[in-house]
C-alpha positions as CSV (number, residue, x, y, z in Angstrom):
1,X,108.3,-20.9,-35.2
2,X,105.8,-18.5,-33.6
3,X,102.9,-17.5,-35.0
4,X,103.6,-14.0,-34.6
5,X,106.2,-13.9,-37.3
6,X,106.3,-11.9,-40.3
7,X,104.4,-14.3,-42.7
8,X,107.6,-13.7,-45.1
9,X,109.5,-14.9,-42.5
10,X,107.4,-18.2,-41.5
11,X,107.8,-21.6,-43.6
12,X,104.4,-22.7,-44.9
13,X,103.4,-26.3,-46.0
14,X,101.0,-26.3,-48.5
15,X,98.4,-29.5,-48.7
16,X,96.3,-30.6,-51.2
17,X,94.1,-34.1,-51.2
18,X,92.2,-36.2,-54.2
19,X,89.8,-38.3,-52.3
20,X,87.2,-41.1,-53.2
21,X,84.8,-38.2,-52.1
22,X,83.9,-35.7,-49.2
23,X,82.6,-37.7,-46.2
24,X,86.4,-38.8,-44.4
25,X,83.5,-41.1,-42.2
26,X,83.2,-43.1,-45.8
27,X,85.5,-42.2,-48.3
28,X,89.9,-42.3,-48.7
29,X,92.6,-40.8,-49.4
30,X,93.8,-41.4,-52.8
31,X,96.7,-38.6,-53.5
32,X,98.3,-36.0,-52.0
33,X,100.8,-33.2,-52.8
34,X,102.4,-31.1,-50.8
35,X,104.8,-27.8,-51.0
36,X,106.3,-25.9,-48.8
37,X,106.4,-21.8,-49.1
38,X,109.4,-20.7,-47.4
39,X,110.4,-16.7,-47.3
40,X,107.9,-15.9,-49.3
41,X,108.8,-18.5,-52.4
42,X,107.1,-22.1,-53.8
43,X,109.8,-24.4,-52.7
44,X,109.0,-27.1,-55.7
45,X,112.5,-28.8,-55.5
46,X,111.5,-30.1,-51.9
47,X,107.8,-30.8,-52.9
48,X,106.0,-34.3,-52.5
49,X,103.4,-36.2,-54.6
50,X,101.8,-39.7,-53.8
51,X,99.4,-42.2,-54.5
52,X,97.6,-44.4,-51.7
53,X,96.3,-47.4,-51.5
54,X,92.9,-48.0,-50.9
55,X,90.4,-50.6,-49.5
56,X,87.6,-49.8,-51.6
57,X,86.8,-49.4,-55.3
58,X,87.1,-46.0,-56.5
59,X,83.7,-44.3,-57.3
60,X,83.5,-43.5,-60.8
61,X,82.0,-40.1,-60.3
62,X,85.7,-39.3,-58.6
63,X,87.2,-41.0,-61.1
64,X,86.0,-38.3,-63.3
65,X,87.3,-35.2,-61.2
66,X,90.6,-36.9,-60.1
67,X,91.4,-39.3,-62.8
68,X,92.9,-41.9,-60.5
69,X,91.0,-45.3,-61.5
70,X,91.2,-48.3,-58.9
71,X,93.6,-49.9,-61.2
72,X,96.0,-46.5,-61.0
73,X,96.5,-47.3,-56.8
74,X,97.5,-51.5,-57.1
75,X,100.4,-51.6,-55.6
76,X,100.3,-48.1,-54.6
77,X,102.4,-47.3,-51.2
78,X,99.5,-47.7,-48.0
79,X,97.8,-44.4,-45.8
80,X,100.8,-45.3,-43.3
81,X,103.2,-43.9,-45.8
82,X,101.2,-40.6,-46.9
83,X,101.0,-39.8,-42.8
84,X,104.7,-40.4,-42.0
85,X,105.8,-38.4,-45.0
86,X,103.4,-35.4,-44.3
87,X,104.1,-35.6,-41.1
88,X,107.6,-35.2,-41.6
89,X,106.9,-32.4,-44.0
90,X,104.9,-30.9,-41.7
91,X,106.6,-30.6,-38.2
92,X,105.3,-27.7,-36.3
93,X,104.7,-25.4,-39.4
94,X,101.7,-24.2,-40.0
95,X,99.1,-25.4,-43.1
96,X,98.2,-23.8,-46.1
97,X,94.9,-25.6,-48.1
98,X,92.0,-24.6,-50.3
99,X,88.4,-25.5,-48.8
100,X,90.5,-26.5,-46.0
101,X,87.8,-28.5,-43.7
102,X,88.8,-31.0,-46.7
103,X,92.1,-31.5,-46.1
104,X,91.7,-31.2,-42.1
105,X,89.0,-33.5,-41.5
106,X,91.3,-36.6,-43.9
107,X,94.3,-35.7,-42.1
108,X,92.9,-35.9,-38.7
109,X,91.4,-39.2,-39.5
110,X,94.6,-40.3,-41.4
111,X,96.8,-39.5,-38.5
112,X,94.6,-40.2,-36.0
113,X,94.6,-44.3,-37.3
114,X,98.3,-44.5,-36.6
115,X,97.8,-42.8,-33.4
116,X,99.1,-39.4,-34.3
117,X,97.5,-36.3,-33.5
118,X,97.1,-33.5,-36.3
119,X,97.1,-30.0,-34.7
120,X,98.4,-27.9,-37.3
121,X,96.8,-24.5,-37.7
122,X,95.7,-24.3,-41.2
123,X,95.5,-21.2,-43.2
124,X,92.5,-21.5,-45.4
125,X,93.2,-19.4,-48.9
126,X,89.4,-20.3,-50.0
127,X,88.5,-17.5,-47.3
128,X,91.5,-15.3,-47.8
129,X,90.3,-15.3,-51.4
130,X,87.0,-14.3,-50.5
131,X,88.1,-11.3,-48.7
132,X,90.5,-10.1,-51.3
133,X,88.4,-10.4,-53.9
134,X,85.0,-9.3,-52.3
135,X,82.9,-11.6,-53.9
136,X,79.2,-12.4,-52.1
137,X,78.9,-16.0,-51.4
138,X,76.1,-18.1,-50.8
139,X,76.1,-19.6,-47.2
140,X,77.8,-22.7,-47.4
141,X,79.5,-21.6,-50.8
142,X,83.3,-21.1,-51.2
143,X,85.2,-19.7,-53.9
144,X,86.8,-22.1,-56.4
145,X,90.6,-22.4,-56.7
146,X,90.4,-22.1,-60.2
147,X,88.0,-19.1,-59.8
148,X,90.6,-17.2,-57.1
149,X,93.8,-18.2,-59.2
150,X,92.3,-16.7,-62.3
151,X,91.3,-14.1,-60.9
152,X,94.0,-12.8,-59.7
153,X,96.3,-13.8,-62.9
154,X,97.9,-16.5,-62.3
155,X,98.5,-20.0,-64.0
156,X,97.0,-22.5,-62.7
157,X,98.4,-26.2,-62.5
158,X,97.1,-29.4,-63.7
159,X,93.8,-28.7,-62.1
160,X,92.4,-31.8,-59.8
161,X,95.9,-33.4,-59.5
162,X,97.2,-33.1,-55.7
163,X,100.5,-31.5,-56.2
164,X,99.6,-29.5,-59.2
165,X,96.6,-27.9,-56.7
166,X,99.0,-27.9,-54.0
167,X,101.8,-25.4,-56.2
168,X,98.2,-23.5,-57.4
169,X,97.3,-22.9,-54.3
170,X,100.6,-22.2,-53.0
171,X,101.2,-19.4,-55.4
172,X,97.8,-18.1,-54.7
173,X,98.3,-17.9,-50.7
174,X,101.5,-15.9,-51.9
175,X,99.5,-13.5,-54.1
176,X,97.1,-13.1,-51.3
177,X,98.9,-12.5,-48.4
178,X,100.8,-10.0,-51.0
179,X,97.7,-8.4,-51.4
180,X,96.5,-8.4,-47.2
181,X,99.9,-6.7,-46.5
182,X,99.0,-3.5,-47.9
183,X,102.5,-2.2,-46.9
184,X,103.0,-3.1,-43.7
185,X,104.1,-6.4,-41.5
186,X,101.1,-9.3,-41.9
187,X,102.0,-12.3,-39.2
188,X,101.6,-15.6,-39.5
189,X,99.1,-14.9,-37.2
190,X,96.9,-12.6,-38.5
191,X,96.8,-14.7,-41.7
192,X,95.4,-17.6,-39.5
193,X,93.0,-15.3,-37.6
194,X,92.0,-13.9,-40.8
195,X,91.2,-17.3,-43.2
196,X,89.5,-18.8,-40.1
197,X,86.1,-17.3,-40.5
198,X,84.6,-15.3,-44.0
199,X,83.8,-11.5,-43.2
């Protein structure tokens, strides 16, 4: 669908990752959840959650964000299976993540091993956040889910578990975009123009 659709309109898939930490040269993907917003609503009924197999021990200082011990991902399905179901998920719909440079540098090395390219715009509610809620950032900083979600009154779901995040921050990009409308049409475009860059 176009970007320059009414963002009610558009169908959203909303990503989120647990990794064994924040370098995608070093570490892996251990979970991922994923939900699309369609019209304007969390589709949950058609959300997915997995665990991945990794080659590598789990870092204990993950283990202690995440939860997901090395033992948790024997005989856990492989990477190959996350990519062809997000990829499937995705199509040619656009992304919705939180601190997405996370999600977007994982998924382009993800898909990039079985020779698929990931070129999905992302909308990036950690800087949609930040505008809404005006709040002065250190350079380098970003707003915490948990931080935007609250702040905006709304429950937040099994915090540091992929599709718990991934309905969290689903509901928040809905509040947002809500809020960015301010009573007129708000594309799919704009949103993505918008969450690229902090004001």
């Amino acid at each position: 669908m176009p970007a320059d659709v009414d963002w009610r309109t558009d169908t959203f898939v909303v990503i989120d990752l647990e990794t064994t930490g924040l370098d995608p040269r070093h570490d892996h993907i251990v979970s991922y959840g994923a939900v699309p917003v369609r019209d304007g609503r969390v589709r949950t009924s058609e959300s997915v959650y997995g665990l991945v197999n990794v080659p590598h021990d789990v870092p204990g200082t993950s283990v202690k964000f995440h939860g997901i011990r090395t033992q948790d991902l024997e005989g856990a399905p492989p990477l190959q299976d996350c990519v062809a179901t997000l990829d499937e998920l995705i199509g040619d719909h656009p992304v919705v993540a939180h601190c997405a440079w996370v999600e977007r540098s994982f998924l382009r090395k993800a898909f990039r091993h079985y020779y698929l390219p990931f070129t999905s715009s992302i909308v990036d509610t950690a800087v949609l956040a930040q505008r809404v809620l005006d709040v002065e950032l250190e350079r380098g900083q970003s707003i915490s889910l948990e931080y935007a979600t609250t702040a905006l009154g709304l429950p937040v779901h099994s915090p540091h578990h992929a599709l718990g995040d991934a309905v969290t921050t689903a509901s928040l990009f809905i509040a947002l975009a809500s809020r960015l409308e301010r009573g007129h049409t708000l594309t799919t475009a704009t949103l993505l123009e918008m969450s690229s860059a902090p004001t």
